[in-house]
C-alpha positions as CSV (number, residue, x, y, z in Angstrom):
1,X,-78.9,24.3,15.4
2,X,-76.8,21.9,17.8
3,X,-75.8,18.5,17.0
4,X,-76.9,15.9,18.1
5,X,-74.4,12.6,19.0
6,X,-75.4,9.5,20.8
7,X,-72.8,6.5,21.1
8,X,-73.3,2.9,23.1
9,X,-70.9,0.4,24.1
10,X,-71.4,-3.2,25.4
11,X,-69.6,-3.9,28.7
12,X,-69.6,-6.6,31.2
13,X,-69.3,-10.5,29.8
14,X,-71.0,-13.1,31.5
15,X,-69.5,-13.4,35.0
16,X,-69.9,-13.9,38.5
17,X,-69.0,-11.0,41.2
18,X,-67.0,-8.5,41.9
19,X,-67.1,-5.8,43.7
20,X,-67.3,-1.7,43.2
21,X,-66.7,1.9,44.0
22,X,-68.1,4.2,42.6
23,X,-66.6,7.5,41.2
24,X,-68.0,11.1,39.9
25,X,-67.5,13.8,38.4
26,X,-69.4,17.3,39.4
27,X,-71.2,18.5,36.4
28,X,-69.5,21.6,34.5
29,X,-71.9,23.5,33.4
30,X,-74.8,24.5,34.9
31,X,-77.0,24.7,31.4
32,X,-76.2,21.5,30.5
33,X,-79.8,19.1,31.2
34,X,-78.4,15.9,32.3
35,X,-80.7,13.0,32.7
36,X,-79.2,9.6,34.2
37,X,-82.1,6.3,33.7
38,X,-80.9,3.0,35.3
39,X,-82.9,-0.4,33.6
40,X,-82.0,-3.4,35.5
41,X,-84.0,-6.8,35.0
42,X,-83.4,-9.8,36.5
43,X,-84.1,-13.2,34.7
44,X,-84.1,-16.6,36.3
45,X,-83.4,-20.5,35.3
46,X,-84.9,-23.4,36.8
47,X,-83.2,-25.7,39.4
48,X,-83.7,-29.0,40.7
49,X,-82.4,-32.0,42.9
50,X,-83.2,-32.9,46.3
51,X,-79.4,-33.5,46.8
52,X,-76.2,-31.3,46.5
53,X,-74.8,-33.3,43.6
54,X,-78.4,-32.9,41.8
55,X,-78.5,-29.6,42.4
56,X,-75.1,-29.1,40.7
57,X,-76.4,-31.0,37.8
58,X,-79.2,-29.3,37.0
59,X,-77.7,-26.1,37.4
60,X,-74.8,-27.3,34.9
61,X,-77.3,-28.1,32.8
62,X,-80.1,-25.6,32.9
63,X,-77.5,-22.5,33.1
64,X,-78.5,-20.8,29.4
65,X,-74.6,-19.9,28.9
66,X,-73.9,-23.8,29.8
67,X,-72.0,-24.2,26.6
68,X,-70.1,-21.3,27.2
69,X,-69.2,-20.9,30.6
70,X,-68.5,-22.7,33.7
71,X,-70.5,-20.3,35.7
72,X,-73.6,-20.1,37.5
73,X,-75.1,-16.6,37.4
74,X,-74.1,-13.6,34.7
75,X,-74.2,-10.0,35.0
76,X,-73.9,-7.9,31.8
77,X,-74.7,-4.1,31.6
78,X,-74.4,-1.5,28.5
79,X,-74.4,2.4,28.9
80,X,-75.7,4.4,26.0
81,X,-75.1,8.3,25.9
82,X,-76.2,11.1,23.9
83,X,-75.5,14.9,23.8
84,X,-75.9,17.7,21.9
85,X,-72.9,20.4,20.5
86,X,-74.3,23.9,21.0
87,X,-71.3,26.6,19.2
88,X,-71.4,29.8,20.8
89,X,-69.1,32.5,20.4
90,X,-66.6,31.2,22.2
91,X,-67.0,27.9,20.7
92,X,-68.8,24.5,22.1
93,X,-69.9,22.9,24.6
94,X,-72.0,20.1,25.4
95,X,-76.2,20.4,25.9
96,X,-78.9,18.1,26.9
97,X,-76.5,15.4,28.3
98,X,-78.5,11.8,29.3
99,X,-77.1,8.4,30.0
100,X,-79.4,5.3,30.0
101,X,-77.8,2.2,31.5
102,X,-78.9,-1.4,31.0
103,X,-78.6,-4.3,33.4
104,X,-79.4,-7.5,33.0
105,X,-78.9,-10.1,35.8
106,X,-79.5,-13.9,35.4
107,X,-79.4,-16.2,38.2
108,X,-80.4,-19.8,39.3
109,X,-83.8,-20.3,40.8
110,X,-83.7,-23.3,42.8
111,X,-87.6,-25.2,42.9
112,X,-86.9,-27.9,46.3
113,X,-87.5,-31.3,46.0
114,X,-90.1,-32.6,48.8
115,X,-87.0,-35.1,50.2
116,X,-84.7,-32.4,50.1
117,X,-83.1,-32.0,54.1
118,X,-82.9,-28.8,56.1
119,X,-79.1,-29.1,55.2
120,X,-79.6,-28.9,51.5
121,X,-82.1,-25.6,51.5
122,X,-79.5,-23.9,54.0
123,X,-76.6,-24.6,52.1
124,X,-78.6,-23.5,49.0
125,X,-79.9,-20.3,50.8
126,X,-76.8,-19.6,51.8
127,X,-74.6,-19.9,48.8
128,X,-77.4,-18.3,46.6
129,X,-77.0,-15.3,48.9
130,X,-73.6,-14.9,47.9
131,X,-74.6,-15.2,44.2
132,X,-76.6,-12.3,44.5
133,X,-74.9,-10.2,46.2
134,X,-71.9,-10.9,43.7
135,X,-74.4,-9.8,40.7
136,X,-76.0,-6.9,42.4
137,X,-72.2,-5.1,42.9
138,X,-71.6,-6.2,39.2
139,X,-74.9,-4.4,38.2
140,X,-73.4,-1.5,40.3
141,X,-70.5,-1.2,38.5
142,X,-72.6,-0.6,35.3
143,X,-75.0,1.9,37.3
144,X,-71.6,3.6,38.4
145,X,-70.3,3.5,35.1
146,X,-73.2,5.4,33.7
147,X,-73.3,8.0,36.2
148,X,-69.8,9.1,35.5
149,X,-69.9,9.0,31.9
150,X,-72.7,12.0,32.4
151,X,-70.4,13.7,34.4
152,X,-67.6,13.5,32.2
153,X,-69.5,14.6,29.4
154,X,-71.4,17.3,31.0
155,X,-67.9,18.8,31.9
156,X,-66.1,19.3,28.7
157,X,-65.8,22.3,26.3
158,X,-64.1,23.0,23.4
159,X,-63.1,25.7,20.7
160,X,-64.6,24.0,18.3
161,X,-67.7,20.4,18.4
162,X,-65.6,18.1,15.9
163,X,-62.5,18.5,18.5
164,X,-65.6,18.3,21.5
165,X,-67.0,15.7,20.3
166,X,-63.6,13.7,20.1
167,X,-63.1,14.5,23.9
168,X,-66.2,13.6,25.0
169,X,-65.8,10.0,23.3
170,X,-62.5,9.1,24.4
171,X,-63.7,10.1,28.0
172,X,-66.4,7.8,27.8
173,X,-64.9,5.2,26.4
174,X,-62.0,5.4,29.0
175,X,-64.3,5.0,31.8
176,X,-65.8,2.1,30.3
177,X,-62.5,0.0,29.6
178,X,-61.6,1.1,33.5
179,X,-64.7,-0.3,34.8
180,X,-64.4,-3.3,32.8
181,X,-60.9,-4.2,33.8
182,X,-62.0,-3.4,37.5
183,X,-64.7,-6.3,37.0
184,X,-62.0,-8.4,35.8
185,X,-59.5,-7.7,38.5
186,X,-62.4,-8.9,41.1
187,X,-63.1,-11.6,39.8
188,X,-59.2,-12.8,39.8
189,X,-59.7,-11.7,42.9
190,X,-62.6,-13.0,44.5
191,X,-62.0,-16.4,42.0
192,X,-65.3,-15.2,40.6
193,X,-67.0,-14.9,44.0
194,X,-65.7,-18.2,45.6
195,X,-63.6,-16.7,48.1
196,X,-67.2,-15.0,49.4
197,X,-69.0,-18.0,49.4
198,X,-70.7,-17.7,45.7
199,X,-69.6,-21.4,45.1
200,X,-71.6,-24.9,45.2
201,X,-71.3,-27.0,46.4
């Protein structure tokens, strides 16, 4: 009968931006059913003001992290993985391989005051441009994340599934803390978006 595993880890903190590339790896075996689901949501919070300086207030104080972080839009994103051990006579090797990664993207929705100028909604439209595209390549690191996790999994074997199964974990976990060091290095980069125009005012 083969084993079955399944492991998750949390990745991705609250943060604005960054940006991403994605890597694979090419599936090993050709028996192994690999099944990659993506679940991304986006939530929004209320903004108000018909000026730049009320628009900053609100959003300092609508932002549901605003006791945590001086930031104005989050991305977080978790994979979860599971696999089965199948022993054969020349040991194991990994069946039924499936990722499903979870996104979750929260940004500022801004309602305009009837007095607010031309000059206001452009400078919000264009700034909140920048927000999202920060967020989407966030949630793209996640996506990536998950896709080559499956590929890493789906190409390992063993002589025996404990020492498989300790491969196939350390793989996956490796790719997770590069991904997440990859998010922080953009951000330092990038001063969480503010070099690309995610910043107001």
């Amino acid at each position: 009968m083969p084993a079955r595993f399944r492991a998750r880890l949390l990745a991705g903190l609250p943060r604005v931006a960054g940006l991403l590339f994605a890597g694979f790896f090419g599936l090993g075996l050709a028996d192994a059913v690999a099944q990659n689901v993506v679940r991304w949501t986006t939530n929004y919070y209320s903004v108000t003001g018909a000026t730049v300086r009320e628009i900053r207030r609100s959003m300092n104080t609508s932002r549901p992290w605003r006791n945590r972080e001086t930031i104005d839009a989050a991305t977080t994103w978790r994979v979860e993985w599971k696999f089965g051990l199948d022993t054969t006579g020349g040991g194991c090797r990994i069946s039924d391989v499936s990722t499903v990664t979870t996104i979750t993207t929260t940004l500022p929705r801004y309602i305009p005051s009837t007095n607010a100028s031309a000059e206001v909604l452009q400078r919000w439209v264009k700034y909140f441009g920048a927000l999202a595209r920060h967020e989407a390549v966030h949630g793209e690191i996640g996506k990536a994340a998950g896709v080559e996790i499956q590929g890493a999994l789906s190409a390992h074997s063993a002589s025996d599934c404990p020492n498989l199964r300790r491969q196939v974990e350390a793989a996956a976990n490796s790719i997770l803390t590069r991904r997440r060091r990859e998010e922080k290095e953009m951000d330092v980069r990038t001063q969480h978006g503010g070099t690309e125009g995610a910043r107001f005012p």
